[in-house]
Backbone as ProteinMPNN parsed JSONL, in Angstrom:
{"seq_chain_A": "XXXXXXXXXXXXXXXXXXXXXXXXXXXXXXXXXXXXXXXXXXXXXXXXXXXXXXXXXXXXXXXXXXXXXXXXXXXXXXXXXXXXXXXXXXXXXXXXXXXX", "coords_chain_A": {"N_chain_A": [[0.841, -1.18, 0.0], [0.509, 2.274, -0.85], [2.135, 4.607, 0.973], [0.303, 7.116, 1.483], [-2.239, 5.633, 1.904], [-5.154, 4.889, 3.538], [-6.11, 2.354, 5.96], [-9.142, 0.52, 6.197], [-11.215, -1.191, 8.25], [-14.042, -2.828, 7.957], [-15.386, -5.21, 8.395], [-14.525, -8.179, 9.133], [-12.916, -9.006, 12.173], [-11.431, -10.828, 12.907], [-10.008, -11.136, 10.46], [-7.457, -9.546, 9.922], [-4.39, -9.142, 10.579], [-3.127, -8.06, 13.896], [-0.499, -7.273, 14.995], [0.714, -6.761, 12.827], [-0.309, -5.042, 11.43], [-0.677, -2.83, 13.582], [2.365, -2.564, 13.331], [3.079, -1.434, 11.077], [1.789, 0.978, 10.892], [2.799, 2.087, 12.827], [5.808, 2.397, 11.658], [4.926, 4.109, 10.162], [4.199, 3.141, 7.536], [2.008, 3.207, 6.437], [-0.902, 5.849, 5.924], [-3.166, 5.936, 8.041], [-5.661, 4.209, 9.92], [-9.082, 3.224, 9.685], [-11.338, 0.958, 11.923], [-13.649, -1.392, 13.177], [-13.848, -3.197, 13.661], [-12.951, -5.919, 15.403], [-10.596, -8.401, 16.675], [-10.223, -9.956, 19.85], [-13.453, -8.83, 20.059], [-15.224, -6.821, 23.155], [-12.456, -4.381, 22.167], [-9.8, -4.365, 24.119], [-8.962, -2.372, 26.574], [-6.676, -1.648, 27.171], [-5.484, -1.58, 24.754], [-2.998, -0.951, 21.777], [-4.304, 0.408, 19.867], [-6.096, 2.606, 21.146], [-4.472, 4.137, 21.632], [-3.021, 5.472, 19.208], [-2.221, 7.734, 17.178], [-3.183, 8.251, 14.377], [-5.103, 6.132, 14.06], [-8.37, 5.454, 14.371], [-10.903, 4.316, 16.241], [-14.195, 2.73, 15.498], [-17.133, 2.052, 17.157], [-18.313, -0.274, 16.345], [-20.41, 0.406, 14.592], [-20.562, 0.334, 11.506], [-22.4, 0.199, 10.13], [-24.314, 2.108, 10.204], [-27.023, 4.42, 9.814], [-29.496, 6.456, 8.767], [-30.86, 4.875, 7.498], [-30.972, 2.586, 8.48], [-32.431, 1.572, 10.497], [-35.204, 1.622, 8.723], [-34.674, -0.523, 6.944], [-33.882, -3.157, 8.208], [-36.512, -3.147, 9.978], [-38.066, -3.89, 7.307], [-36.782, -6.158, 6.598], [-36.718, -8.085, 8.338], [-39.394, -8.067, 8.118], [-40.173, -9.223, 5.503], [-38.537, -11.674, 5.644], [-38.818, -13.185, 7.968], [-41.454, -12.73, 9.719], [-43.749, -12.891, 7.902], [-42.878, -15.089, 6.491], [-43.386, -16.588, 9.185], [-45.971, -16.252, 9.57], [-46.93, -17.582, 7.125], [-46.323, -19.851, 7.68], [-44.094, -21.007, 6.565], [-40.806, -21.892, 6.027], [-37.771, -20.504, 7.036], [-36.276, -17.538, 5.561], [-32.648, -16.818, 5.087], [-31.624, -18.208, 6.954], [-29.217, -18.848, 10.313], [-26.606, -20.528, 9.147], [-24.957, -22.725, 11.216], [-22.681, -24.56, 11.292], [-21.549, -23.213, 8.983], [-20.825, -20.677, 10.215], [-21.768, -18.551, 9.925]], "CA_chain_A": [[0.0, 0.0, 0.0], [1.059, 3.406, -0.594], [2.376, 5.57, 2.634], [-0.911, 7.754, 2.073], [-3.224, 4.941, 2.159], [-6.28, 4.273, 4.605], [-6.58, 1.037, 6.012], [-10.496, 0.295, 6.543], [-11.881, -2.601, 8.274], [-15.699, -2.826, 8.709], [-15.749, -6.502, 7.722], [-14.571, -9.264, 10.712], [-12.036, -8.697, 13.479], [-10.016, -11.577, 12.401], [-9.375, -11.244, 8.823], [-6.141, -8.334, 10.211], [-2.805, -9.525, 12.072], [-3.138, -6.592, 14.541], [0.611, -7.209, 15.5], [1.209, -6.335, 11.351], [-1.389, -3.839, 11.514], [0.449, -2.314, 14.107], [3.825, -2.422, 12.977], [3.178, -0.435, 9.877], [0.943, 2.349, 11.134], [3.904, 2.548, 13.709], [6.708, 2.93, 10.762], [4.19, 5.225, 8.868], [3.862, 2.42, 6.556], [0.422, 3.525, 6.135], [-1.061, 6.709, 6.752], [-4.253, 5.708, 9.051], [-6.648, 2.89, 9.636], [-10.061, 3.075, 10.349], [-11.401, 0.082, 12.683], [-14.574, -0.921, 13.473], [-14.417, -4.559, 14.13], [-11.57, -6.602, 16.294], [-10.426, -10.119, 17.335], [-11.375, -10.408, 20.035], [-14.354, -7.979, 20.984], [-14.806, -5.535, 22.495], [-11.195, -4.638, 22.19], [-9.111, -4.192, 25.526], [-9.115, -1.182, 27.283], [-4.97, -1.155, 27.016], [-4.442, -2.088, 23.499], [-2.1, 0.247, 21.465], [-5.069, 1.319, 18.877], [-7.125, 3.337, 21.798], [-3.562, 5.487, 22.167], [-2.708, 5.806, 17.935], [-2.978, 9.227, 16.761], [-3.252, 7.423, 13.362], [-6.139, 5.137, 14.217], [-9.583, 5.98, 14.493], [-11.759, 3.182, 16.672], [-15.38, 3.337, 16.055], [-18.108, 1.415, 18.489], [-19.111, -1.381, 15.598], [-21.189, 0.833, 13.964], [-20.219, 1.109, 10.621], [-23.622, 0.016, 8.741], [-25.586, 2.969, 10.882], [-27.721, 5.491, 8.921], [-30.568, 6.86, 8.987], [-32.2, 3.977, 6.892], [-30.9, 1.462, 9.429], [-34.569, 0.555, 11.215], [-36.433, 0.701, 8.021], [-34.042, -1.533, 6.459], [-33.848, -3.717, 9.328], [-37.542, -3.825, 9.976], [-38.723, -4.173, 6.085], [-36.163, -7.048, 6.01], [-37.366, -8.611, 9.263], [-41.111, -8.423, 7.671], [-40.106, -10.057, 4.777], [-37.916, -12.773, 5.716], [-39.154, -13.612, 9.619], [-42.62, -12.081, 10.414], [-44.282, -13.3, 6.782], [-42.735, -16.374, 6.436], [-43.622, -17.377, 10.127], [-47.37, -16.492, 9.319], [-47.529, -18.43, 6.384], [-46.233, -21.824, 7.844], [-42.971, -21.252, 5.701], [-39.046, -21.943, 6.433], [-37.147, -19.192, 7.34], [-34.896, -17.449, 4.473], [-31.262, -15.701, 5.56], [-30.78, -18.866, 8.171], [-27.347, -18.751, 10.212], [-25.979, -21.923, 9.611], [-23.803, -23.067, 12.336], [-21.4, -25.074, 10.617], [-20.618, -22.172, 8.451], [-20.62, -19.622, 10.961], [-22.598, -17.222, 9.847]], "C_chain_A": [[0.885, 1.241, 0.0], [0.766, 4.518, 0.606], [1.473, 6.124, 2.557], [-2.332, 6.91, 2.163], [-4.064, 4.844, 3.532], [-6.78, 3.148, 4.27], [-8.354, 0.567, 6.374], [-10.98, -1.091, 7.131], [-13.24, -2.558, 9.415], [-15.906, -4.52, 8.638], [-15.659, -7.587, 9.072], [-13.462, -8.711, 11.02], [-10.458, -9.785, 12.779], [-9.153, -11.98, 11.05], [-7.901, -10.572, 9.007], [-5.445, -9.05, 11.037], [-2.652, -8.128, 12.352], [-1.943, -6.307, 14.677], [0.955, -6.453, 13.906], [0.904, -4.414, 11.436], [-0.958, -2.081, 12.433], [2.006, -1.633, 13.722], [4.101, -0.997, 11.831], [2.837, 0.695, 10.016], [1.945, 2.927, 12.0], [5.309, 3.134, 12.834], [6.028, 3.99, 9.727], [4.157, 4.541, 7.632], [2.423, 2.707, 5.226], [0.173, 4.57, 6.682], [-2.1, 6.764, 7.948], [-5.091, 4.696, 8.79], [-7.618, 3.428, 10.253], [-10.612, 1.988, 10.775], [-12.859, 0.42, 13.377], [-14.918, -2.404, 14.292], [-13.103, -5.02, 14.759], [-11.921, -7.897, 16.815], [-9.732, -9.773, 18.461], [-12.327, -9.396, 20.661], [-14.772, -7.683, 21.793], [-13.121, -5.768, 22.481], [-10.864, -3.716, 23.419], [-9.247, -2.697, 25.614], [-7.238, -0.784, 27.081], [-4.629, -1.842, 25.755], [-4.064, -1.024, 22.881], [-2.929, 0.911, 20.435], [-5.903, 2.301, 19.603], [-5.838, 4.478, 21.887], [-3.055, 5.821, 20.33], [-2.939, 6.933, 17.567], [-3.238, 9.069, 15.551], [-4.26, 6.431, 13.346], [-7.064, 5.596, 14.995], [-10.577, 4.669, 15.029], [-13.016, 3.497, 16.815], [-15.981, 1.715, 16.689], [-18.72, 0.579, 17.492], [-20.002, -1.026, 15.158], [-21.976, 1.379, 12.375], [-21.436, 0.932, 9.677], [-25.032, 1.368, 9.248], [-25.854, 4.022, 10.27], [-28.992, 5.666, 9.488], [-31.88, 5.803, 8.329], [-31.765, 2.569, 7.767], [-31.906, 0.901, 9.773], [-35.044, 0.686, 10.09], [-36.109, -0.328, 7.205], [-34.025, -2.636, 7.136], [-35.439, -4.234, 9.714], [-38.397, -4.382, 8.323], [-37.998, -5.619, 5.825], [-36.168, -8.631, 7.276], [-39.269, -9.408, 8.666], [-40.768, -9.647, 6.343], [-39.457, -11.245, 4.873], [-38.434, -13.65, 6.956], [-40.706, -13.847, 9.684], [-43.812, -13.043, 9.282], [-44.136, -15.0, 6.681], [-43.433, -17.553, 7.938], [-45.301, -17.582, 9.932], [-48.048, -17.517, 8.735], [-47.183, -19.245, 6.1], [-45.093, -21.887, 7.021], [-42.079, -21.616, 6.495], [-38.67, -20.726, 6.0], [-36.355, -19.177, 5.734], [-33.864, -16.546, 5.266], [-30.891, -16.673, 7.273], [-29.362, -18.926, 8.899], [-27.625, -20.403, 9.883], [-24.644, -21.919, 10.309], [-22.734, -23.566, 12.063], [-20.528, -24.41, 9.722], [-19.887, -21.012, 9.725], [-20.867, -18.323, 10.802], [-24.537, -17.623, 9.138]], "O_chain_A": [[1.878, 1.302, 0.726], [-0.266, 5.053, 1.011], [1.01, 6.075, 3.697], [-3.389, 7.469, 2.455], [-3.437, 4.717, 4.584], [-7.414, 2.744, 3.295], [-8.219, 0.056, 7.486], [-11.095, -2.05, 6.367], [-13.458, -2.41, 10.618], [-17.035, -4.841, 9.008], [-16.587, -7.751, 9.863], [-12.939, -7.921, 10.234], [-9.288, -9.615, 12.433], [-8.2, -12.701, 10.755], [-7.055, -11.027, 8.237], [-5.852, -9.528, 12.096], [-2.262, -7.234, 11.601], [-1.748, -5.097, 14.564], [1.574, -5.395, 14.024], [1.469, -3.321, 11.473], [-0.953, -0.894, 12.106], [2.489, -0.509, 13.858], [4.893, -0.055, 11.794], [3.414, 1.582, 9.386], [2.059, 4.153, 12.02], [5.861, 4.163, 13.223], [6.545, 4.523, 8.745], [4.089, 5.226, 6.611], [2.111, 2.537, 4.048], [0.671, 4.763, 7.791], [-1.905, 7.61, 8.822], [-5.301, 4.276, 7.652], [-7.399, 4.088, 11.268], [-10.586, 1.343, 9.727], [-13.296, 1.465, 13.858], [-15.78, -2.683, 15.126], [-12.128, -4.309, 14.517], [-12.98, -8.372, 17.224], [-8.621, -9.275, 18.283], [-12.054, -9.061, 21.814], [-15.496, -8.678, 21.84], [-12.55, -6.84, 22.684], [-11.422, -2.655, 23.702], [-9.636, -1.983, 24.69], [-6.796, 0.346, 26.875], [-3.649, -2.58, 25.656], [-4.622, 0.018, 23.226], [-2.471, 1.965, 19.994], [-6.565, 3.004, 18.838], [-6.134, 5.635, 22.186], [-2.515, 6.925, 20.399], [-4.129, 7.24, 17.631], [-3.806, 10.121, 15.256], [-4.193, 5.75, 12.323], [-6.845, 6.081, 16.104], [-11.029, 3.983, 14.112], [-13.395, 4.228, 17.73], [-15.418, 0.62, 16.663], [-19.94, 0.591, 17.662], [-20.868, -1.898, 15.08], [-22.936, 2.074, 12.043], [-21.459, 1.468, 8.568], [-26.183, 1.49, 8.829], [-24.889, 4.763, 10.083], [-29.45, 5.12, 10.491], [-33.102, 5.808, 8.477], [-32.393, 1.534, 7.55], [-32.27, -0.209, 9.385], [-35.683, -0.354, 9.928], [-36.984, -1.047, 6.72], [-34.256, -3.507, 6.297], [-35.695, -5.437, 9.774], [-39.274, -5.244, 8.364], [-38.486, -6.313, 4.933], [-35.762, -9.777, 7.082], [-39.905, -10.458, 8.753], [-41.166, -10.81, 6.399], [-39.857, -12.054, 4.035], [-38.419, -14.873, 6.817], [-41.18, -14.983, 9.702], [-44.634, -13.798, 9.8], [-45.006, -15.867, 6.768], [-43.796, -18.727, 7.869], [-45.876, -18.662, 10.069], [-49.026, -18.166, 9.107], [-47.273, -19.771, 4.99], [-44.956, -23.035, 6.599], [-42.357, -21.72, 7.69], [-39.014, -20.06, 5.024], [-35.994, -20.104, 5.009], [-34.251, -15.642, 6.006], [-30.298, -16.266, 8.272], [-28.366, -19.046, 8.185], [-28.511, -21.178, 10.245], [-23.602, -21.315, 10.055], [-21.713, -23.083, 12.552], [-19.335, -24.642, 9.529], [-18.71, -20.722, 9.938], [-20.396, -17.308, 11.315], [-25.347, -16.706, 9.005]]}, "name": "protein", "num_of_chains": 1, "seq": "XXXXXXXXXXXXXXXXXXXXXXXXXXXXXXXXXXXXXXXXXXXXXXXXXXXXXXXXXXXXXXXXXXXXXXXXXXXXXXXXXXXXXXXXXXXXXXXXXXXX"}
């Protein structure tokens, strides 16, 4: 990545080697990461991204808008609420063996 790059991670916690992640933002490898997710959650109270002046930690929020609840409930009605009425099987099941 080029030195003015922003690192972004809204996605999972453990996809990033924090120790890497670290290292680079520490040599100016990179110019800043934004962080939203961490292995393992929440993240510690003394880890070295709450003191980064280069790293920005938000509160796991990164899908929040203003269309959050009607997205959320329109997608509830249609997949949950509907289907339970009308004696169906769920759609958007976790499966467990995947893990999501």
């Amino acid at each position: 990545m080029k030195g003015s790059a922003v690192f972004v991670n809204i996605g999972r916690g453990d996809l990033v080697k924090e120790e890497v992640l670290i290292e680079v933002l520490q040599n100016r490898e990179i110019a800043h990461a934004i962080l939203d997710v961490f292995d393992p959650e929440p993240l510690e109270k003394g880890h070295p991204f709450w003191r980064m002046e280069n790293v920005m930690v938000t509160p796991h929020l990164s899908s929040k808008s203003s269309e959050y609840l009607p997205r959320t409930f329109s997608i509830f009605e249609k997949t949950c609420m509907n289907s339970w009425i009308d004696g169906k099987d769920f759609i958007n099941v976790i499966d467990l063996l995947k893990g999501y």
